[in-house]
N, C-alpha and C positions, 0 to 999 in steps of 0.2 A: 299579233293583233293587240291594239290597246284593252287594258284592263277596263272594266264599264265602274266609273265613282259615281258611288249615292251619297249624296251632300244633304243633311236631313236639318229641318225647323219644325218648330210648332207654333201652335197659337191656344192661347184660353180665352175665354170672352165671359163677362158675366153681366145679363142684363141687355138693354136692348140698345140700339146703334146711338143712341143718340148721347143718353144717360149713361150706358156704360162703360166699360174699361177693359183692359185684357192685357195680354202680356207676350211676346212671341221672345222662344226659345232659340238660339242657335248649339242645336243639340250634336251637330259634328263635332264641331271646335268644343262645344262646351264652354265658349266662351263669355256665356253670359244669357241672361235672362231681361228680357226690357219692358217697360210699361206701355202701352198704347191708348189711343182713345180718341173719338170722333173730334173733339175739339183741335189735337195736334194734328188729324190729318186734312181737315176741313176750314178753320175757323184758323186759326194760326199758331203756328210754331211753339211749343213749350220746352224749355231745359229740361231733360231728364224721361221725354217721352217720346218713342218714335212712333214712326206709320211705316205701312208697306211702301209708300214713293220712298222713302228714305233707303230705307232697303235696297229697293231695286235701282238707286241711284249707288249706292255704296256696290254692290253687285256688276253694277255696269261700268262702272270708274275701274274698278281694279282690273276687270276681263279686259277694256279697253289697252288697259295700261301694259298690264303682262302680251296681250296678240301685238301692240303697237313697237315696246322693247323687242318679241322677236322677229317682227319683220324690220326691223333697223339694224339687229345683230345677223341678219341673213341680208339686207343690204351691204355689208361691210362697215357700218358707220355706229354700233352700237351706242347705247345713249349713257350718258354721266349720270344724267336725272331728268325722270319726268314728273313732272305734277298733275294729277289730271282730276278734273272734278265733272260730275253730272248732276244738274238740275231737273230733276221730275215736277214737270207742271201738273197738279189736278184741279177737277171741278166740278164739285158735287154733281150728282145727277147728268154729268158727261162723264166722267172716269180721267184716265192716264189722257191727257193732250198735247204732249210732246215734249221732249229729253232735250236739254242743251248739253253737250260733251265740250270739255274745256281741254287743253292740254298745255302745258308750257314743258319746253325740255330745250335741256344742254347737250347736244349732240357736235363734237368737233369733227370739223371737216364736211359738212352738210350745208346748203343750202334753202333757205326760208322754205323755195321752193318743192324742191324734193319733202322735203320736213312736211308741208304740205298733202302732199302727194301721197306719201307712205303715211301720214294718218290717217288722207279718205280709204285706202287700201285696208288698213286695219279696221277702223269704223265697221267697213265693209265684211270681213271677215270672223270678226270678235263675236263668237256664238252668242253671247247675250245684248248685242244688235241681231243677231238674227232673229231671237228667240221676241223680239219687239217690236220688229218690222212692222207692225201694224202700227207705229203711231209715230211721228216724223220725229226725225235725230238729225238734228243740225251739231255740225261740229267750227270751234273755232283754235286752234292749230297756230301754237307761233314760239320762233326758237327765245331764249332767254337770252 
């Protein structure tokens, strides 16, 4: 039986949503500490500050990526390279409004089609589409 991974972040916040600021930890990895704030995840995009859609775009990109690599090395056709990027739409006072999933890959011996295929398969199966299922994930899928 698989081992159960706690994958652990924080948040600080100081002050109130609007005017204030905060910081979210990725305290696993240790890899870093980052600044947040209602402007970058509301009002628009700032170098050097993230939001939770960023996150859970960065989150959802890589689980895509890694579920999509093994279901193509368990088709026989393992991939050279994929790129894959996710867009988290938000909108104040609605929330998370839908995920674009991107993928581009080098896969020899594969077809568009298939390539296709075993991305909706993965999409499908990538725990963190599941874990989102509540808010529509459109994917676009095309070999390099």
């Amino acid at each position: 039986m698989p081992n159960t991974i706690v994958s652990k972040a924080s948040a600080s916040w100081q002050g109130d949503l609007i005017s204030g600021s905060g910081t979210t930890t990725l305290e696993t990895s240790g890899l870093g500490t980052f600044p947040a704030n209602w402007k970058a995840r509301a009002e628009e995009s700032a170098a050097g500050t993230t939001s939770p859609e960023e996150l859970i775009g960065a989150a959802h990109a890589t689980c895509f990526a890694m579920a999509f690599s093994n279901g193509l090395a368990k088709n026989g056709t393992p991939p050279t390279q994929l790129d894959t990027s996710a867009a988290v739409s938000f909108v104040a006072g609605k929330g998370i409004t839908g995920i674009a999933l991107t993928v581009r890959g080098q896969v020899p011996g594969l077809s568009a089609e298939e390539f296709g295929k075993l991305a909706e398969e993965a999409k499908a199966g990538c725990p963190v589409s599941q874990a989102l299922a509540g808010v529509p994930i459109t994917l676009t899928a095309s070999l390099a």
